[in-house]
Legacy VTK file of the C-alpha trace (Angstrom):
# vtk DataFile Version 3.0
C-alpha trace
ASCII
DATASET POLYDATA
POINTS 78 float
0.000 0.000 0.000
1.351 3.273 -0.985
1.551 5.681 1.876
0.980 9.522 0.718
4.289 10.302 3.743
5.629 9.385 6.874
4.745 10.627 10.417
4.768 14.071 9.128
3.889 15.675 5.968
7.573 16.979 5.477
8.855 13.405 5.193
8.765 11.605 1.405
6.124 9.200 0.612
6.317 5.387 1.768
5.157 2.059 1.748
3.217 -0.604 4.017
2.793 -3.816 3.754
0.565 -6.445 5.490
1.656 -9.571 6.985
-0.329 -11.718 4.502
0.375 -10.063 1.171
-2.763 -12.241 0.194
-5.197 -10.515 2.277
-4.747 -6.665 3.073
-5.995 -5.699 6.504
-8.572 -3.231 4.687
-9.709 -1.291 1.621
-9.051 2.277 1.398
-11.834 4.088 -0.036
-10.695 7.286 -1.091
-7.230 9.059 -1.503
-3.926 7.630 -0.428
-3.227 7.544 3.418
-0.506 8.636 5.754
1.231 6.484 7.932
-0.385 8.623 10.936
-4.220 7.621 9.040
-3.213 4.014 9.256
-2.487 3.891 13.446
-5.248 5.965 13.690
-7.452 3.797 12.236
-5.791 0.497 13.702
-5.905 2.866 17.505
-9.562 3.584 16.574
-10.624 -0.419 15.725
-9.437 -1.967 18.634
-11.284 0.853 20.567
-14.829 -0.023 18.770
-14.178 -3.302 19.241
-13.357 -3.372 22.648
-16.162 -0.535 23.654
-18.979 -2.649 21.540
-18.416 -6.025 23.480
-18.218 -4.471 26.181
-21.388 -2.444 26.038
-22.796 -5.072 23.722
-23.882 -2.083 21.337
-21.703 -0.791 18.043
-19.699 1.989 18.993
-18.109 4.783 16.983
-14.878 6.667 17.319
-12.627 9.405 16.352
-8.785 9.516 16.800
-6.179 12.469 15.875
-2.593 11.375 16.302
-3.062 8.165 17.705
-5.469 9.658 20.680
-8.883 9.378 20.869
-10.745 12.765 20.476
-14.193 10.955 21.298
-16.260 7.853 21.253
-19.329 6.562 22.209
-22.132 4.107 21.768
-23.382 4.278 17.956
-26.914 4.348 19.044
-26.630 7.642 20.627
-24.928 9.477 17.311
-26.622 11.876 15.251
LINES 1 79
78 0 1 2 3 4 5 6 7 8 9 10 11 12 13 14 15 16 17 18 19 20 21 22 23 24 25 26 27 28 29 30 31 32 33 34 35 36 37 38 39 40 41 42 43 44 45 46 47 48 49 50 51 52 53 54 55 56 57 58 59 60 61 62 63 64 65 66 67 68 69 70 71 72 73 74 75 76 77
């Protein structure tokens, strides 16, 4: 997967590859990611998923540089 930069914008583009080369770890929908987009996004799953069995409800959350800036049940989102 081709990475749009590093950590920071200043840095040159790069690369990322998934353990399985057969099966990538998701789709990207629009535009090419930073590296910072993919931990956020790997931060932000394991919160969902973690939050939602534990409340036993889907959950939703948002993350900035690798901290979460807010989450809460799904239910409850307008």
């Amino acid at each position: 997967m081709h990475l749009r930069h590093g950590t920071n914008p200043h840095q040159r583009t790069a690369t990322a590859t998934p353990l399985d080369p057969g099966r990538q770890p998701f789709q990207i929908v629009h535009g090419a990611p930073s590296y910072l987009n993919i931990l956020d996004a790997a931060a932000a799953w394991q919160l969902v998923k973690e939050a939602a069995t534990a409340l036993g409800t889907p959950v939703a959350a948002s993350f900035k540089h690798v901290s979460p800036a807010g989450a809460r049940p799904a239910t409850t989102c307008r």
